[in-house]
C-alpha positions in Angstrom: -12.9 -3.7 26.1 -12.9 -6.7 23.3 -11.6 -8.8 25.5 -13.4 -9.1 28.5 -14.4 -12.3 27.6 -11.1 -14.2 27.3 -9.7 -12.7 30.3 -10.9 -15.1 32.3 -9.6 -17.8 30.4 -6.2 -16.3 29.7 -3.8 -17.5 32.4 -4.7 -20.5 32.2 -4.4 -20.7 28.2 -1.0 -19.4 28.7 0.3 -22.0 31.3 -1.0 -24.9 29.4 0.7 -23.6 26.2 4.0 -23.2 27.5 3.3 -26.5 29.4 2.8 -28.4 25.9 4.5 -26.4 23.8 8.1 -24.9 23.9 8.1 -21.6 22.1 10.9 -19.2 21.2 9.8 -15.2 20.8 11.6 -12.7 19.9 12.2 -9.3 21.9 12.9 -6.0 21.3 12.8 -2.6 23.6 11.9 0.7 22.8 11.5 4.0 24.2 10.3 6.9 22.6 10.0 10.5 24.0 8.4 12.8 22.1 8.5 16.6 22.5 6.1 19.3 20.8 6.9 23.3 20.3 5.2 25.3 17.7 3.9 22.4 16.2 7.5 20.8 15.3 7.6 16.7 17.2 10.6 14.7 17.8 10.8 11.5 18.8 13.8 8.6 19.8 13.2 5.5 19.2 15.6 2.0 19.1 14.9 -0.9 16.9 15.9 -4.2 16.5 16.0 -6.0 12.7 14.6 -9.7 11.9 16.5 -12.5 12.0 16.9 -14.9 8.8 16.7 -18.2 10.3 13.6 -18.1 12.3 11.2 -14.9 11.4 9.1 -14.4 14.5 6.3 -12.0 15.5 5.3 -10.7 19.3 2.8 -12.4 20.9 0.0 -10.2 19.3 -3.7 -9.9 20.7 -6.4 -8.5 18.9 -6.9 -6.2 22.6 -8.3 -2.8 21.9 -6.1 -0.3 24.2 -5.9 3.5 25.1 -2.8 5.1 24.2 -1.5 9.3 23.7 0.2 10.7 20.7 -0.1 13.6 18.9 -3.6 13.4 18.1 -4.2 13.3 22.0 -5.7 10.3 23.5 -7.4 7.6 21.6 -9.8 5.4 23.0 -10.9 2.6 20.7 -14.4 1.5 22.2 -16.2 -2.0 22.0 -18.9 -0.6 19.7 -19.9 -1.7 16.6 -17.6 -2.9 14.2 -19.7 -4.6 11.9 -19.2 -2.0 9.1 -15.7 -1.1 10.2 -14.1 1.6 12.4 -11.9 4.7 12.0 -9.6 6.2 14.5 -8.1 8.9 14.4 -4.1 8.2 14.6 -2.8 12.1 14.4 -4.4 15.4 14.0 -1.6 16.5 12.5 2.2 15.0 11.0 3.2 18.4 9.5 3.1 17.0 6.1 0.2 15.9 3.7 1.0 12.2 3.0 0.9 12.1 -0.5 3.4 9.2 -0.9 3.2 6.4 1.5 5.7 2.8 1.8 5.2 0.7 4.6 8.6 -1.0 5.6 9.4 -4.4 6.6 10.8 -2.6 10.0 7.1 -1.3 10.3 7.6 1.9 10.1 5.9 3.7 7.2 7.8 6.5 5.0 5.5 9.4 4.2 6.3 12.3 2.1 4.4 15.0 -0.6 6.8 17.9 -2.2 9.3 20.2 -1.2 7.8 23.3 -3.4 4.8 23.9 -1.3 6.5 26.3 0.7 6.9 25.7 4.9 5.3 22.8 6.6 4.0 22.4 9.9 7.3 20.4 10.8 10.9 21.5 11.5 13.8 19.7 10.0 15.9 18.6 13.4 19.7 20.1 14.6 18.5 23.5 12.2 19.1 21.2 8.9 17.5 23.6 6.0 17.2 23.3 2.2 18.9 26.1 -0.2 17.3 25.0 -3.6 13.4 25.5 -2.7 11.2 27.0 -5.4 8.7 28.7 -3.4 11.1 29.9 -0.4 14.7 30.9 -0.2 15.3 29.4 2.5 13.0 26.3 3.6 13.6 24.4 7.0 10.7 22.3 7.6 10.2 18.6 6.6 8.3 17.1 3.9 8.7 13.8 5.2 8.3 11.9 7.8 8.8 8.1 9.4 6.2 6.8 11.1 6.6 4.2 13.8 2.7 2.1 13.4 3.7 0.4 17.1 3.9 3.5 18.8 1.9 5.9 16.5 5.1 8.6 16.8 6.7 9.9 14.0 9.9 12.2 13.3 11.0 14.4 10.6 13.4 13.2 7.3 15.0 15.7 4.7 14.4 15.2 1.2 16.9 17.0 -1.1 15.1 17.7 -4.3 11.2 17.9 -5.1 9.7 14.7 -4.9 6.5 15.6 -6.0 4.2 12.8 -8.1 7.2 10.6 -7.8 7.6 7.1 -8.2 9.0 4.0 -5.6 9.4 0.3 -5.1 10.8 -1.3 -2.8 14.3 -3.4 -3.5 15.0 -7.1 -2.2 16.6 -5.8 0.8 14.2 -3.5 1.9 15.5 -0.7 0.5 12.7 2.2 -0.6 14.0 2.9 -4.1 12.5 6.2 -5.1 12.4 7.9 -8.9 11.5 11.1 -10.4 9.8 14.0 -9.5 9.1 17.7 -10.4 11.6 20.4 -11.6 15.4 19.7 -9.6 13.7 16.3 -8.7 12.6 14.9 -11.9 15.5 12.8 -12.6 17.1 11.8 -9.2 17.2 8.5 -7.9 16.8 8.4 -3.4 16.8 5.6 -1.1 15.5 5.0 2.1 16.8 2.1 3.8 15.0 0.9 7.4 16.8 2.2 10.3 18.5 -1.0 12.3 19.4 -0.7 15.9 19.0 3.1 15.8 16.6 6.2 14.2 19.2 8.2 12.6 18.0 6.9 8.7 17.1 9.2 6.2 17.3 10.4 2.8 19.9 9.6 0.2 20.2 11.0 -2.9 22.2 9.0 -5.6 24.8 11.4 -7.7 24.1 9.3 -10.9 20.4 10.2 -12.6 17.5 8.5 -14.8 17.8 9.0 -18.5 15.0 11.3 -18.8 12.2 13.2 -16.4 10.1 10.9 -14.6 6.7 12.8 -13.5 3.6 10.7 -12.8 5.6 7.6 -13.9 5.5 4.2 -12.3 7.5 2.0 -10.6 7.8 -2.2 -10.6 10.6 -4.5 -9.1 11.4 -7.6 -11.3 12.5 -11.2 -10.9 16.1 -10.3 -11.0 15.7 -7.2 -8.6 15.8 -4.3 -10.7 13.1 -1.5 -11.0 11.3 -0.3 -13.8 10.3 2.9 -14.2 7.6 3.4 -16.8 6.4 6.4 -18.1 5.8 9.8 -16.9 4.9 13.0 -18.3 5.7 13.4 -21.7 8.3 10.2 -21.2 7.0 7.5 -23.7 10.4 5.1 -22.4 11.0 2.9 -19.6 14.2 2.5 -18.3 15.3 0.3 -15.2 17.3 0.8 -12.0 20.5 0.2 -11.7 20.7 1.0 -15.4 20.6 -0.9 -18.5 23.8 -0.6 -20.3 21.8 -0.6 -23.3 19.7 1.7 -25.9 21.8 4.0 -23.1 19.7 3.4 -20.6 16.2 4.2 -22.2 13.6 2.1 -23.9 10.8 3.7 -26.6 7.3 2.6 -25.9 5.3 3.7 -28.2 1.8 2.3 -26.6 2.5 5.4 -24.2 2.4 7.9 -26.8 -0.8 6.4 -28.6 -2.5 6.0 -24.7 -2.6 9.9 -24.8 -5.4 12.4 -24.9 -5.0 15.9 -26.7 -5.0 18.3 -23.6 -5.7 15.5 -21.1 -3.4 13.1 -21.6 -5.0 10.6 -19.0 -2.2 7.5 -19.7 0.1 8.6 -16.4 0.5 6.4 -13.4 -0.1 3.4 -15.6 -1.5 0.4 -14.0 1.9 -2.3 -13.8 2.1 -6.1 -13.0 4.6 -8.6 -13.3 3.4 -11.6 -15.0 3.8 -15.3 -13.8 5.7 -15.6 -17.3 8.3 -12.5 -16.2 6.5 -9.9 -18.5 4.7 -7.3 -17.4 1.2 -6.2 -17.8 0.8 -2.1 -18.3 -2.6 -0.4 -18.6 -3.4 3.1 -19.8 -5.9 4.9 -20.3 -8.5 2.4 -21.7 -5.8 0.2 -22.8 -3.8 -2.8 -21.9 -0.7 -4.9 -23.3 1.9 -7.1 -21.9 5.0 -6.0 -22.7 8.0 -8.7 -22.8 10.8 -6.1 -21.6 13.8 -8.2 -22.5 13.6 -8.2 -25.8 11.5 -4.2 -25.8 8.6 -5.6 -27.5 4.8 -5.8 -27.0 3.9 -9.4 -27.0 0.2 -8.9 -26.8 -2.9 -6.3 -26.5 -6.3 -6.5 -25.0 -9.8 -5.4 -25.5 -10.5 -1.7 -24.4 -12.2 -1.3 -21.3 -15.7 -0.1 -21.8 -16.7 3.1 -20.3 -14.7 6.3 -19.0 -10.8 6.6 -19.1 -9.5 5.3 -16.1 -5.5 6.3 -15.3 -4.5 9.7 -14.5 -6.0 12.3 -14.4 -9.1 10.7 -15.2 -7.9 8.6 -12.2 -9.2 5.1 -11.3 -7.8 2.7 -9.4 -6.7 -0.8 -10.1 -5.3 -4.3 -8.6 -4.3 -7.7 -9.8 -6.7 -10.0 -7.9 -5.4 -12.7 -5.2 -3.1 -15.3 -7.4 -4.2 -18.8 -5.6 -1.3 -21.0 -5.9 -1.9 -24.5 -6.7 1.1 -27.2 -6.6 -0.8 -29.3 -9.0 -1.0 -26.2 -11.1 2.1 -24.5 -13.6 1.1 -21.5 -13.6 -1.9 -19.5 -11.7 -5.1 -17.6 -12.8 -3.7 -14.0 -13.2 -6.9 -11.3 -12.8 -7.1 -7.4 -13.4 -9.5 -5.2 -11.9 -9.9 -1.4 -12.3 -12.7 0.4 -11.0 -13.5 4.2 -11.3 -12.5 7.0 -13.5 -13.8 9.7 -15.2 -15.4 10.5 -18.7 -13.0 11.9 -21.3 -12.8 15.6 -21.3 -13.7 15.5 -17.5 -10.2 17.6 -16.8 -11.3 20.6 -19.6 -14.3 20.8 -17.9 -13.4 20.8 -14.4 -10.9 23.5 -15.4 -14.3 25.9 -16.2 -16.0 24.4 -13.2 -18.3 21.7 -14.4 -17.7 18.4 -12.6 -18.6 15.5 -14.4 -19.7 12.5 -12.7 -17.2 9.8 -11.8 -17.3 6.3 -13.4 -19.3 3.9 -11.7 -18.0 1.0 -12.8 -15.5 -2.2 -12.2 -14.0 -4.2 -15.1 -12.4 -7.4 -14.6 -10.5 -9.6 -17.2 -8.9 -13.0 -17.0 -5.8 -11.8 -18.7 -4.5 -15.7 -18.9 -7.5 -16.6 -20.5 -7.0 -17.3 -24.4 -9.5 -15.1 -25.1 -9.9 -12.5 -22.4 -13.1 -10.2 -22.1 -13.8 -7.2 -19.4 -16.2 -8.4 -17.1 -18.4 -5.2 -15.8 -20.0 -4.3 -12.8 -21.3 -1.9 -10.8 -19.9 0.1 -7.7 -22.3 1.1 -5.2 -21.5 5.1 -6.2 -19.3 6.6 -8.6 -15.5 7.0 -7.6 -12.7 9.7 -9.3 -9.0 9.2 -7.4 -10.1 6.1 -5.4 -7.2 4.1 -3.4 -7.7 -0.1 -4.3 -5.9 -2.0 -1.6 -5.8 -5.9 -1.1 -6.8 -7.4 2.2 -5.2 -10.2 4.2 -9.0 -12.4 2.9 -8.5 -11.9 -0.4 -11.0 -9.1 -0.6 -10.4 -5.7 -2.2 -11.4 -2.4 -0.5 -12.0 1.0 -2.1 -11.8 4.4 -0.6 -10.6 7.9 -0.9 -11.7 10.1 -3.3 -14.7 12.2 -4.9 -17.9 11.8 -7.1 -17.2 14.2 -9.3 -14.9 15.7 -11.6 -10.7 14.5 -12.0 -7.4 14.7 -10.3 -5.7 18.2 -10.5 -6.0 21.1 -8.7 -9.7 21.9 -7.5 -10.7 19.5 -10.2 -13.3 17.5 -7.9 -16.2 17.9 -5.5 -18.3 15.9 -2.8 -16.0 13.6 -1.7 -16.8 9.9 -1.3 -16.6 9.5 2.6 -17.8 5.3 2.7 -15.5 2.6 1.9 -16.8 -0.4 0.0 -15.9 -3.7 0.2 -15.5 -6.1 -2.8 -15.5 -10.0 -2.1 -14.3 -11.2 -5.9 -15.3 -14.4 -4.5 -18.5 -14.2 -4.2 -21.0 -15.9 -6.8 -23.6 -13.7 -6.7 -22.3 -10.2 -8.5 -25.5 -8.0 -6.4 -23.7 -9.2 -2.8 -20.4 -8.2 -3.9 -20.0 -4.9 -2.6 -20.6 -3.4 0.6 -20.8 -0.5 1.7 -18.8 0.6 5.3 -18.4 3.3 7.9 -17.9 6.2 6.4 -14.7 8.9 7.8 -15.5 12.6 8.3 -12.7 13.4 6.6 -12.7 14.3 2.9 -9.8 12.9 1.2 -9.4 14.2 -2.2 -6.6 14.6 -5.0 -2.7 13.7 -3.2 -4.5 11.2 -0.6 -3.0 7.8 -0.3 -4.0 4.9 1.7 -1.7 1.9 2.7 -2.5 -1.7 4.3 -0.8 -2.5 7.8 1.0 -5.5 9.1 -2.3 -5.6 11.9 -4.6 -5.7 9.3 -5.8 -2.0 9.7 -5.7 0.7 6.5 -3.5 4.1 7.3 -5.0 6.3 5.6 -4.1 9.9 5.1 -3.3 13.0 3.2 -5.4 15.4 0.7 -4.0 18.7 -0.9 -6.7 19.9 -4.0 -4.6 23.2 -4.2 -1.3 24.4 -5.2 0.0 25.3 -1.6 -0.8 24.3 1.8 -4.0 25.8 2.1 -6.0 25.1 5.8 -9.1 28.1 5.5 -11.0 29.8 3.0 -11.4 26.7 0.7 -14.1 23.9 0.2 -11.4 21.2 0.8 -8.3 22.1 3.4 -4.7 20.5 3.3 -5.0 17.8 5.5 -2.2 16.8 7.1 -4.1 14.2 9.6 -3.6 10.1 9.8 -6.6 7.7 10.4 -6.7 4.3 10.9 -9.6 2.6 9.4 -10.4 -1.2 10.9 -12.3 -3.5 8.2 -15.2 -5.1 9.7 -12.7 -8.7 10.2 -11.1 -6.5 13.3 -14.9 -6.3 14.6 -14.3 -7.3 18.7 -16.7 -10.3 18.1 -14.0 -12.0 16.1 -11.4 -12.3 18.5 -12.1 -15.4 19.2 -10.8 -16.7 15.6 -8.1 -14.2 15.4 -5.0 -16.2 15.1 -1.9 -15.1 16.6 1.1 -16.1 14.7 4.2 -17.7 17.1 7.1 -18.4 14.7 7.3 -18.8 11.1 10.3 -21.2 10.3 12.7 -19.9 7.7 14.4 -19.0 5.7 12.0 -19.4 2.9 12.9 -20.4 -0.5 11.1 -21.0 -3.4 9.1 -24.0 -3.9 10.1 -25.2 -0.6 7.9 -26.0 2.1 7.7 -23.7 5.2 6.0 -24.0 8.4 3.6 -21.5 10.7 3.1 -21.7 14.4 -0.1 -20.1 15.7 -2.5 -19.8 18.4 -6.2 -19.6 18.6 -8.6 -18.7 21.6 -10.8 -20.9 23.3 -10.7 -24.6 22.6 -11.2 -25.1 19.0 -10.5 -26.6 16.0 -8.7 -24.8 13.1 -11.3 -24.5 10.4 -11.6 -22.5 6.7 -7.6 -21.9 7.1 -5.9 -19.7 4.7 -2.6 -18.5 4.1 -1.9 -14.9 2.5 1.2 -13.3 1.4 1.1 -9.4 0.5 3.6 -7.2 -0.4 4.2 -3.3 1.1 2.8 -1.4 -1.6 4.1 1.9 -2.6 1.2 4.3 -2.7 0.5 7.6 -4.4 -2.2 9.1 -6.5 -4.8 5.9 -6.3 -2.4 3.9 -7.4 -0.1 0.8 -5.1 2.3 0.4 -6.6 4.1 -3.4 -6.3 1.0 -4.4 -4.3 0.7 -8.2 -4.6 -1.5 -10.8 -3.2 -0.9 -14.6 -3.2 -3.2 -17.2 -1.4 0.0 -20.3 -1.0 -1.1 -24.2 -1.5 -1.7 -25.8 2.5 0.4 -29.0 2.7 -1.0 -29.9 6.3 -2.3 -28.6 9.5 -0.8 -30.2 13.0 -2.4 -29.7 16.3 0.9 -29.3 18.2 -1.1 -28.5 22.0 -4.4 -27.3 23.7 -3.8 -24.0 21.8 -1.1 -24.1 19.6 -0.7 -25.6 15.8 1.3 -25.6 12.8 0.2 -24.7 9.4 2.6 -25.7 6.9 2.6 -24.4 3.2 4.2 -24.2 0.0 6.2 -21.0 -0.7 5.7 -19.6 -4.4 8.0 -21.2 -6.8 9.3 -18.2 -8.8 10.6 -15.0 -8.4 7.9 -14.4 -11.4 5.6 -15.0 -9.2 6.9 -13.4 -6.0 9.5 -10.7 -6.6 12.5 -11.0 -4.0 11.7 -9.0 -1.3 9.9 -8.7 1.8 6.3 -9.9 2.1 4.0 -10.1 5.0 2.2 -13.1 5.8 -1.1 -13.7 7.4 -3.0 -16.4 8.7 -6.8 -16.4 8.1 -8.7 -18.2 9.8 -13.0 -18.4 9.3 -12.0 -14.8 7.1 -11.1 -12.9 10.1 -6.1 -12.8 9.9 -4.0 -12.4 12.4 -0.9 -10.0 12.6 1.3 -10.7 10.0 4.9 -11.8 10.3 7.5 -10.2 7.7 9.7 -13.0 5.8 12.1 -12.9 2.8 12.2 -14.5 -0.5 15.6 -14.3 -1.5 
């Protein structure tokens, strides 16, 4: 097991810290049974919410462990980590996680569409839907929570199809999620964390968005609202709650002129709030900022060279780490998008011919005064892959296919390696690196979401239009994996540090203060301090996803094991929307466990 080698040294690194140091933890208890018959899992778990004042984390270790859930047991070994590890987490959840928002509760809301007939998971207490499309009568789940602590889920009931949706999460934690398909297409649901039971679900607003939202996306804004941008045949944003004005519903033309005859390949645009409170929106090859007070486009940017790039000719995109700087009024804002697929690559997929993906990564300064894309090359070509930040600051690409678009059957050979990209790194030919690749495909409706441990879920992967397990070249897959970047490697432990209390509440341009630990007896060296929030995930796009590297004010050695980083919290809600974020300490690149705090 990783480690052997600190056992040794572990009692007695525990009496001299609470010798030297008085620390405060937090507790909570929970139980969980879990029950299988015909394929159909319940589970009962109690949790216990975060307190305000002082936002503390369990004494977490970087120990590998055995443990039994659905999936049967899992044994994570001590073998190499160096290019990463996946574990399988379930062999099945029922549902094919197509949609996926990690809560601040740490649980993870998982979901794909009510109209692809039964699932592989009973709604609880015989609850059944009336109003399917492809059944009379449908009472099986298309949603689930799951609890990352205990790797159990349970089943939720959606109301109305939720399929290519839209989400973002609220300042208090609240999943707000837009849009749909068919009786879905204009309903607003929540999902609020469950506190001090696991009764949550579901809940469906009775007012509606202004027009159909399919394959729009979602942002939330300095001032707490959501906007929803976009969707299929939907050149508008509007914002939730509503806007009292225009009667809800803004015209954006840029969406309209972003669209291909017969392709369209401008939905799931690419959205970023702006350190100056506009937002940034790409599609298709394009990109403006759009200053949404006032419903005007404020500024436009060279075309990205190459292939189309938003869906379906679906890349994938993030806004690079924002380093805060006290000295500094506003930070370095960054775009990347990498992947895609040549225009006409859907029409031809439609007759069987699968194009090759796009190959390459464009990066622009976007504060710059005179921005350019910057291009480079990924390793292999990519078609639906899933971007995701890192608690280092790196990016890391997986999911998806080498050839052909999103849509049914529209791909083939799947992509099965992640790659790593270090932006950071001066040489552009060490950039990327190439990792452990899964044996499971995952295709069009896969999603992939960063964990407060520092491990990727990753899951889903539906190419048809049903649940289809045989007789096709890529099943449903209704399995969860866990894939561990190489920083989890068991030779790091050593400079994994393990946060103790994080002293709040945290306001803006305020100083805060973080309590860790580090193994052996060493110095704390090459600190950092990251600040991420949950994304909302679907169709290679997450969705809110936000990285910020915060200014270090000082670093106290407070015992033999124990000290206190102390930082600046961002000073806007431009540049942190109020919400929940997660916030890791990185020490010689390899973070800790995150704690969850509040900007409010």
């Amino acid at each position: 097991m990783e480690f052997k080698n600190l056992s040794f040294y572990f009692p007695f690194a525990l009496f001299l810290l609470f010798s030297t140091f008085p620390l405060s933890f937090s507790s909570s208890s929970s139980s969980s049974s879990s029950k299988q018959n015909g394929g159909v899992k319940k589970s009962h778990r109690q949790s216990s919410s975060l307190p305000n004042s002082i936002i503390q984390s369990s004494f977490s270790t970087s120990f590998d462990f055995k443990f039994s859930g659905q999936a049967g047991p899992i044994d994570v070994k001590n073998s190499d980590h160096r290019n990463g590890k996946w574990i399988l987490l379930q062999k099945s959840i029922g549902v094919s996680a197509m949609h996926m928002q990690l809560l601040h509760n740490n649980k993870v809301v998982i979901f794909d569409r009510t109209d692809f007939g039964a699932s592989n998971l009973s709604l609880p207490q015989g609850q059944c839907r009336y109003n399917d499309e492809a059944i009379r009568v449908d009472c099986t789940a298309h949603s689930i929570l799951y609890d990352v602590a205990t790797n159990t889920y349970r089943p939720l009931m959606v109301h109305t199809d939720v399929w290519c949706s839209s989400g973002a999460v609220n300042p208090n934690g609240t999943l707000i999620q837009t849009g749909g398909y068919h009786a879905g297409e204009r309903k607003i649901r929540l999902f609020s964390p469950c506190i001090n039971d696991e009764h949550c679900d579901w809940t469906e607003l009775p007012q509606n968005l202004t027009v159909k939202r399919w394959y729009a996306s979602d942002h939330i804004l300095p001032d707490g609202r959501v906007i929803i941008v976009g969707g299929r045949r939907a050149f508008s944003y509007e914002f939730f709650p509503q806007n009292s004005q225009n009667n809800g519903i803004f015209y954006l033309p840029f969406l309209k002129e972003t669209t291909d005859p017969k392709e369209e390949n401008n939905l799931y645009p690419f959205l970023y709030l702006l350190p100056d409170g506009n937002i940034y929106i790409f599609a298709n090859q394009r990109s403006v900022v759009l200053d949404y007070v006032n419903n005007k486009i404020i500024r436009e940017f060279p075309l990205i060279p190459g292939e189309k790039r938003t869906y379906p000719a679906t890349g994938s995109s993030v806004m690079l780490p924002m380093k805060l700087v006290a000295s500094a009024s506003s930070p370095v804002v960054e775009v990347m998008v990498c992947g895609g697929a040549n225009g006409g690559a859907f029409t031809q997929a439609e007759k069987g011919v699968f194009l090759p993906a796009s190959r390459t990564c464009g990066r622009m300064r976007i504060t710059d005064p005179d921005p350019v894309w910057v291009m480079e090359d990924m390793p292999m070509g990519r078609v639906m892959p899933d971007m995701l930040l890192l608690p280092t600051g790196d990016v890391i690409i997986l999911n998806g296919a080498s050839k052909g678009t999103a849509g049914w059957e529209s791909a083939i050979d799947p992509v099965l390696n992640p790659v790593l990209y270090k932006p950071n790194e001066p040489d552009p030919s060490k950039r990327f690196t190439v990792l452990k690749q899964s044996n499971i495909p995952r295709m069009y409706h896969s999603a992939a979401t960063l964990l407060p441990d520092g491990r990727i879920l990753v899951g889903g992967s539906n190419p048809h239009i049903r649940y289809n397990f045989t007789g096709v070249q890529y099943p449903t897959e209704l399995s969860l994996e866990a894939f561990r970047p190489p920083y989890l490697a068991p030779e790091h432990s050593h400079l994994r540090p393990s946060i103790l209390t994080v002293e709040g509440p945290v306001s803006y341009g305020q100083k805060f203060s973080i309590t860790f630990t580090l193994g052996f007896f060493q110095p704390a060296k090459e600190l950092m301090v990251s600040m991420i929030a949950p994304s909302f995930t679907t169709h290679s796009f997450a969705m809110n996803q936000r990285l910020l590297i915060l200014d270090v004010v000082e670093v106290q050695r407070l015992s033999l094991f124990a000290q206190k980083i102390t930082v600046c919290a961002p000073p806007s809600r431009n540049i942190a929307p109020p919400g929940y974020y997660m916030v890791f300490v990185v020490h010689k690149g390899v973070p800790g466990h995150s704690s969850w705090i509040r900007m409010q």
